[in-house]
C-alpha positions in Angstrom: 299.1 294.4 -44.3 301.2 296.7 -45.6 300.0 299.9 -47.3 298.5 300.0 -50.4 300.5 302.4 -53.2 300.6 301.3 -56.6 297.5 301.9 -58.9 295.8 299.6 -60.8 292.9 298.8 -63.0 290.6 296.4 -60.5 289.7 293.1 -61.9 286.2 293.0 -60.2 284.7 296.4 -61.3 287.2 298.1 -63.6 288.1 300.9 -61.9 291.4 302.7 -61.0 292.4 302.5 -57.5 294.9 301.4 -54.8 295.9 297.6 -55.7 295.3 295.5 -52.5 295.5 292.0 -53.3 294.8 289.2 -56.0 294.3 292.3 -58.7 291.3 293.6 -56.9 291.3 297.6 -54.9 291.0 298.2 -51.3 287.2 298.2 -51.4 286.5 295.2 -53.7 289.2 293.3 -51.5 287.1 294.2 -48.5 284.0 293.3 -50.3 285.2 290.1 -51.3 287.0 289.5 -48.4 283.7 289.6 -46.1 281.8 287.6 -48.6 284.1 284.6 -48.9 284.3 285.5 -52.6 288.7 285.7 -52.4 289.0 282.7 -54.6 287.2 283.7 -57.5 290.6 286.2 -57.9 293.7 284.0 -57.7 297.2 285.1 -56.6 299.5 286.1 -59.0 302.6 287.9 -59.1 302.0 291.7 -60.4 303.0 290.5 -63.7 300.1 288.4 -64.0 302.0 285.5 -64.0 302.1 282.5 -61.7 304.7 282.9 -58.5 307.4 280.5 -59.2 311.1 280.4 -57.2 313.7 282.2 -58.5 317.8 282.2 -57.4 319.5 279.3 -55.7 317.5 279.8 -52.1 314.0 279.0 -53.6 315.2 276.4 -56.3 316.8 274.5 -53.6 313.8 274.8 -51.5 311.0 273.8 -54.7 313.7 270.9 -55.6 313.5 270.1 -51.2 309.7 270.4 -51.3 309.5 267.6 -54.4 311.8 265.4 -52.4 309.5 265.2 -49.6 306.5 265.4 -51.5 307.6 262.4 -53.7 308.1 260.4 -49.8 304.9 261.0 -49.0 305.1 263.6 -46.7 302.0 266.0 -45.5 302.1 269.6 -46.0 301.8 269.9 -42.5 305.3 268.1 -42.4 306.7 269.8 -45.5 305.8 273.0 -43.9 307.6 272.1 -40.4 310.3 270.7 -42.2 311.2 273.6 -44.9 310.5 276.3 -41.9 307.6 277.6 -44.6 304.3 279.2 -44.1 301.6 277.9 -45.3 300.8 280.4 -47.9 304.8 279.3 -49.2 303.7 275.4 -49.2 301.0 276.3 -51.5 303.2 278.1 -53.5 305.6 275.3 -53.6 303.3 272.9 -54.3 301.7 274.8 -57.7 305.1 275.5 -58.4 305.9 271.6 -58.3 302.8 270.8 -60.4 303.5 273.2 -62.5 307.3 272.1 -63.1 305.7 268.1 -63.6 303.1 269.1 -66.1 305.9 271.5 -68.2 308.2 268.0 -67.9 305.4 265.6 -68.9 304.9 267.8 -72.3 
């Protein structure tokens, strides 16, 4: 990982410190990290707000992802496809649910 430099309020204990990850300092992370506990602290953007695509690369590749989602295909196949990680398919994929549940109302 890269090195931790901007501080932040942790999520977990309230105290200032190096931001790691998911909102949580470098020893909470650790903490968490060894305990299995990562989910209870969702990703975000710094913002606080949900990752969503932005500029013509990653709206192309969200309105891609539906496509193939819509087909039927697999993550697995999405991800092989797209030339995406898996951390990117799960970002597309909240992204697409997202973008359905802000079309259905």
């Amino acid at each position: 990982m890269g090195r931790c430099t901007v501080k932040i309020r942790c999520l977990c204990c309230n105290r200032p410190g190096l931001h790691m990850a998911r909102g949580l300092i470098v020893s909470c992370y650790a903490r968490h990290q060894r305990a299995g506990t990562l989910d209870q602290y969702p990703l975000s953007e710094p913002d606080g707000s949900p990752w969503r695509p932005t500029g013509r690369i990653g709206t192309g590749t969200l309105n891609r992802y539906i496509a193939m989602e819509v087909r039927g295909f697999s993550p697995a196949r999405i991800r092989f496809e797209l030339g995406l990680s898996s951390r990117q398919v799960n970002r597309y994929a909240k992204a697409a649910r997202e973008q359905r549940l802000a079309a259905a109302g």
